[in-house]
Backbone bond lengths (Angstrom), bond angles and torsions (degrees), N, CA, C in turn:
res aa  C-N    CA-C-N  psi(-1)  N-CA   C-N-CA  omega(-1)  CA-C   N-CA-C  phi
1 X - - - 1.456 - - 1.530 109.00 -
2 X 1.334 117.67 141.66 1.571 124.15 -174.44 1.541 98.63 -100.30
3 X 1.375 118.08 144.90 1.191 119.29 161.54 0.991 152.76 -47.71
4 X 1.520 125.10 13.36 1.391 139.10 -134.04 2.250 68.71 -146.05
5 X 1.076 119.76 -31.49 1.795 117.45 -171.13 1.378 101.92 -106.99
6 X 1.888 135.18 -19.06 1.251 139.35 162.59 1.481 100.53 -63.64
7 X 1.423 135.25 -54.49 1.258 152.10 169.37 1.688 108.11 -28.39
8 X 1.263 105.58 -59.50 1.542 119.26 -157.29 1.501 97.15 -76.62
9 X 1.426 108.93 -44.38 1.745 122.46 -179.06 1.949 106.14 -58.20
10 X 1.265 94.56 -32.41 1.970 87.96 -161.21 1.356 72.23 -71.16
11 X 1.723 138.20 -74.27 1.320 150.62 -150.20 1.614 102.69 -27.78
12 X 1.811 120.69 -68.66 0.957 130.57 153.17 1.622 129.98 -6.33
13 X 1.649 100.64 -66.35 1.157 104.64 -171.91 1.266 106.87 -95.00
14 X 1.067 128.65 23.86 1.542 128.30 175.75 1.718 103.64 -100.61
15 X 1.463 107.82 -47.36 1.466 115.13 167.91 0.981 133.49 -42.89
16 X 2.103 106.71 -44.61 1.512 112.06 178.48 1.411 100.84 -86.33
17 X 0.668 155.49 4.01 1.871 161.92 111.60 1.586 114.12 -12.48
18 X 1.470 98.88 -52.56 1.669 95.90 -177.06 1.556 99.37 -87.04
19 X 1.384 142.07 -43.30 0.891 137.38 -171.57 1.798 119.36 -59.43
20 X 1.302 111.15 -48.73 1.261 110.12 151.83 1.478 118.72 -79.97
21 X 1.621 129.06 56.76 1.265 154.98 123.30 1.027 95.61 -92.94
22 X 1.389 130.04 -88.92 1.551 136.45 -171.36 1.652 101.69 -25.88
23 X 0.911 126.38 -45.59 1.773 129.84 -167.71 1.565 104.77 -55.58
24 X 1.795 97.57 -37.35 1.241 92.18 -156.43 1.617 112.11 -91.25
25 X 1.575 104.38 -34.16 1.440 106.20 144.54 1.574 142.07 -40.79
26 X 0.821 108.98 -42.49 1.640 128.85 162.09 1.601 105.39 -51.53
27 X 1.086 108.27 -42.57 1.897 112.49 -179.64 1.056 110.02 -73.37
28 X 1.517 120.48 -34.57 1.617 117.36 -155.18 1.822 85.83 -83.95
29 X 1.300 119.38 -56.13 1.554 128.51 -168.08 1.567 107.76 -56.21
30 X 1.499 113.28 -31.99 1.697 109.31 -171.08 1.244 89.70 -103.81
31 X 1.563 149.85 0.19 1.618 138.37 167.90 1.491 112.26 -75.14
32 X 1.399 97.78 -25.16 1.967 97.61 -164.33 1.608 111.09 -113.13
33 X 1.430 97.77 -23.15 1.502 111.26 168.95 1.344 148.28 -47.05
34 X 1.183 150.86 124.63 1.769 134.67 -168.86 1.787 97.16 -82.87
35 X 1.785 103.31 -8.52 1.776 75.73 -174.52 1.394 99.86 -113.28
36 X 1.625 112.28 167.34 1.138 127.98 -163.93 1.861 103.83 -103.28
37 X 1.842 105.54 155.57 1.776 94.28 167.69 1.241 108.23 -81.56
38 X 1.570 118.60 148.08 1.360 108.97 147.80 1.359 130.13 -76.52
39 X 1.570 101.88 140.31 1.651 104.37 -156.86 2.090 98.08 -62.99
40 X 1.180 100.74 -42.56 2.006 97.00 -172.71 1.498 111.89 -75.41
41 X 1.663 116.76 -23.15 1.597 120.29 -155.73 2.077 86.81 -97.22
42 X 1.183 110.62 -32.40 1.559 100.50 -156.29 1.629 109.84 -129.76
43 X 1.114 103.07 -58.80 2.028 113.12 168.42 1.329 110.61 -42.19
44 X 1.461 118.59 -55.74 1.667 123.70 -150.49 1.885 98.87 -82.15
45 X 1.287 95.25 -38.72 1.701 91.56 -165.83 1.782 108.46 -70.61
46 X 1.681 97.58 -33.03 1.502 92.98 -177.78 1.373 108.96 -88.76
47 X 1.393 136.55 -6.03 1.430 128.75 154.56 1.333 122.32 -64.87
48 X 1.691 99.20 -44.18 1.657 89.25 166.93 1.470 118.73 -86.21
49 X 0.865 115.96 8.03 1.797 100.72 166.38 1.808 111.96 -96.64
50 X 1.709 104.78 -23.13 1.326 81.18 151.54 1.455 146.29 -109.08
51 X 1.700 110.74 12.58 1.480 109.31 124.65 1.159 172.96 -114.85
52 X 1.599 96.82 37.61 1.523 109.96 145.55 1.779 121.56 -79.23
53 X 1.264 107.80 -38.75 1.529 117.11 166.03 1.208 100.01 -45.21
54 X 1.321 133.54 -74.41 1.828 136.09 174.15 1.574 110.61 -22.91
55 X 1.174 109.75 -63.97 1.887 135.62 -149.00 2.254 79.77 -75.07
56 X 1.467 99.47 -48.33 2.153 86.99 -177.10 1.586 93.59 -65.15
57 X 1.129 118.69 -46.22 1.819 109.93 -140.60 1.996 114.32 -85.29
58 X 1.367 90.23 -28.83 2.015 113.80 171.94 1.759 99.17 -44.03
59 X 1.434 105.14 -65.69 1.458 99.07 -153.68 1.528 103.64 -73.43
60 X 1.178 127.85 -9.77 1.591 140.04 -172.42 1.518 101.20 -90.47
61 X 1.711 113.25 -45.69 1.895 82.67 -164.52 1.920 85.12 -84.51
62 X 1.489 126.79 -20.93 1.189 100.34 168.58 1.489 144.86 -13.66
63 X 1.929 85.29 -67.98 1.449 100.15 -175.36 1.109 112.03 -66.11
64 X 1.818 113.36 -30.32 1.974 105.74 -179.97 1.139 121.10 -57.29
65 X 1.822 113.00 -37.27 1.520 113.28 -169.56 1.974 96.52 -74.74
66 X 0.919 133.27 -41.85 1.361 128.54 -179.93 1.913 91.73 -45.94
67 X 1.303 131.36 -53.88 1.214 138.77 -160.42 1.226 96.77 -68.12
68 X 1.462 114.33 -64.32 1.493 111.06 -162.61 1.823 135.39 -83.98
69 X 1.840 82.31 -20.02 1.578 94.18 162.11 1.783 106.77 71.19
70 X 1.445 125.36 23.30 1.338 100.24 -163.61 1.718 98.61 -80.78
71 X 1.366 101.95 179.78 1.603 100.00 -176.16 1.306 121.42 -120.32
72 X 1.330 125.03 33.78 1.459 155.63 153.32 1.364 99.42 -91.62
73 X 1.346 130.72 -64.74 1.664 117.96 -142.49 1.517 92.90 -114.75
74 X 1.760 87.33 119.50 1.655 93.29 171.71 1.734 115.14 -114.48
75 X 1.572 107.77 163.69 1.600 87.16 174.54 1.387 130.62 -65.41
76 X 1.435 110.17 -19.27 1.725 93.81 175.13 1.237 115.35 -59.51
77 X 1.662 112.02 -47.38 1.638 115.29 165.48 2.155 100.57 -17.21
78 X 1.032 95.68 -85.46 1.809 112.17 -170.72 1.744 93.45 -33.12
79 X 1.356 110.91 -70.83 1.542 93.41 -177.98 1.177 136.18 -41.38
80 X 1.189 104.48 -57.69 1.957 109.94 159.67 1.447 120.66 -54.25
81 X 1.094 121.78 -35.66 1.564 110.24 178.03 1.812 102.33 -65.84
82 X 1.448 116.97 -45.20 1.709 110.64 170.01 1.237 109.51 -55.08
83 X 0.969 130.02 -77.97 1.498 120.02 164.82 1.295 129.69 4.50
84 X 1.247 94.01 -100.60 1.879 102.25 164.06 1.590 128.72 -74.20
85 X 1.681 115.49 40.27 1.245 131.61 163.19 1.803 111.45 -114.59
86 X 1.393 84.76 -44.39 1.343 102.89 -177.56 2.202 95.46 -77.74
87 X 0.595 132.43 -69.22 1.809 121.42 157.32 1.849 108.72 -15.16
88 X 1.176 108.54 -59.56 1.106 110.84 -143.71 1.750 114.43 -87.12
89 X 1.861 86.43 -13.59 1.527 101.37 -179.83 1.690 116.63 -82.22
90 X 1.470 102.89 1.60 1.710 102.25 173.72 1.416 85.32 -126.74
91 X 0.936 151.57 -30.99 1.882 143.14 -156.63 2.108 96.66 -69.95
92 X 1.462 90.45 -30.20 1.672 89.59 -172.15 1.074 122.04 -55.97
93 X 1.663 113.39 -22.41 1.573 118.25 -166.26 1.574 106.08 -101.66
94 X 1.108 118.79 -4.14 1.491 128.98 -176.15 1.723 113.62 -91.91
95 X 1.383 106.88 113.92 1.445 109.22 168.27 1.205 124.94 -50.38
96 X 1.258 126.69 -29.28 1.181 118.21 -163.55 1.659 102.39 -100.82
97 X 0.970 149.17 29.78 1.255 163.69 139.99 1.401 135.04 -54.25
98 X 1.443 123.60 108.98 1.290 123.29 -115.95 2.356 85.39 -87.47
99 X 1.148 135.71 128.83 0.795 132.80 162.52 1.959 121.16 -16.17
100 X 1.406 92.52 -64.10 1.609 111.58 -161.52 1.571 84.97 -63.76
101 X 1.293 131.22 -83.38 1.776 142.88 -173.43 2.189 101.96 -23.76
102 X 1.270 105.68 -41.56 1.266 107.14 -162.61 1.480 97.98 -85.01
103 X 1.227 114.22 -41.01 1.549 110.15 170.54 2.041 130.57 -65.91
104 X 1.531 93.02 -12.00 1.473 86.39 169.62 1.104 96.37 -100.56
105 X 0.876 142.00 -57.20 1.734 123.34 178.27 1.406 109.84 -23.09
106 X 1.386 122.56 -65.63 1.405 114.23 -150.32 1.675 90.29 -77.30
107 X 1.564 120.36 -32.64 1.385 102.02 175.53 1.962 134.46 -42.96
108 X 1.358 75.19 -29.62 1.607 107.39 -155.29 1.882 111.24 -81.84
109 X 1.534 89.05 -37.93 1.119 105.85 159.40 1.797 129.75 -65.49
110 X 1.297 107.05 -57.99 1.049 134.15 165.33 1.662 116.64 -29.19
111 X 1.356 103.45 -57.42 1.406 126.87 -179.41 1.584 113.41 -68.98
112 X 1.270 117.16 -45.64 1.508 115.63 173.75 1.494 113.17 -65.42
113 X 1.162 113.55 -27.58 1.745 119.48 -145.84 2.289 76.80 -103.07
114 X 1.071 111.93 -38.87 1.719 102.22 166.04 1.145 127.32 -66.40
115 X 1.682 132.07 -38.62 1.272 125.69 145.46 1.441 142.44 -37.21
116 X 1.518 102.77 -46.98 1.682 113.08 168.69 1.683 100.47 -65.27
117 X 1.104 99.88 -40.76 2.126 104.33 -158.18 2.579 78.99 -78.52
118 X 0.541 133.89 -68.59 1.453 121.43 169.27 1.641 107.96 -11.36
119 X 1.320 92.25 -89.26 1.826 107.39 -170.46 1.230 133.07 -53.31
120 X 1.450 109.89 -6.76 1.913 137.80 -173.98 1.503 87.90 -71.09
């Protein structure tokens, strides 16, 4: 990988960093709140923006870890963090969502997406 695509990758993963902030904000405001999201005006757009963000950034740190070989971050790691981003990007707006469940995700998330954003 040339530096000009290490560049684009940290950029990437710095975004899905804030966005799963935003996720987690979104939980704290729709857990304690009397109002609800709308599923088309507020749920749908921020699920799909974070998976298309997922669908650019997957096949990129892929190819880095094939490149870079570190021995912490594996791809299942990467699968599960999509997984439980893409979960976690509609569960945020839902009251009934158990505190503890929503917090390892975003921990979990959090933690993979800091290792790659470290080693860049």
């Amino acid at each position: 990988m040339n530096q000009e695509q290490l560049q684009e990758l940290k950029l990437q993963t710095n975004h899905l960093r804030k966005l799963n902030e935003d996720a987690l904000a979104h939980f704290k405001y729709y857990s304690t709140s009397e109002n609800s999201a709308e599923f088309f005006d507020t749920v749908k757009p921020f699920a799909d923006e974070v998976k298309g963000k997922l669908e650019d950034w997957t096949p990129q740190v892929l190819k880095w870890l094939e490149w870079k070989k570190p021995s912490y971050i594996h791809p299942q790691q990467i699968d599960q963090l999509v997984e439980n981003f893409e979960i976690l990007s509609v569960t945020c707006f839902q009251k009934d969502t158990r505190n503890k469940k929503l917090m390892e995700r975003y921990k979990s998330i959090e933690y993979t997406l800091s290792l790659v954003d470290q080693d860049l």
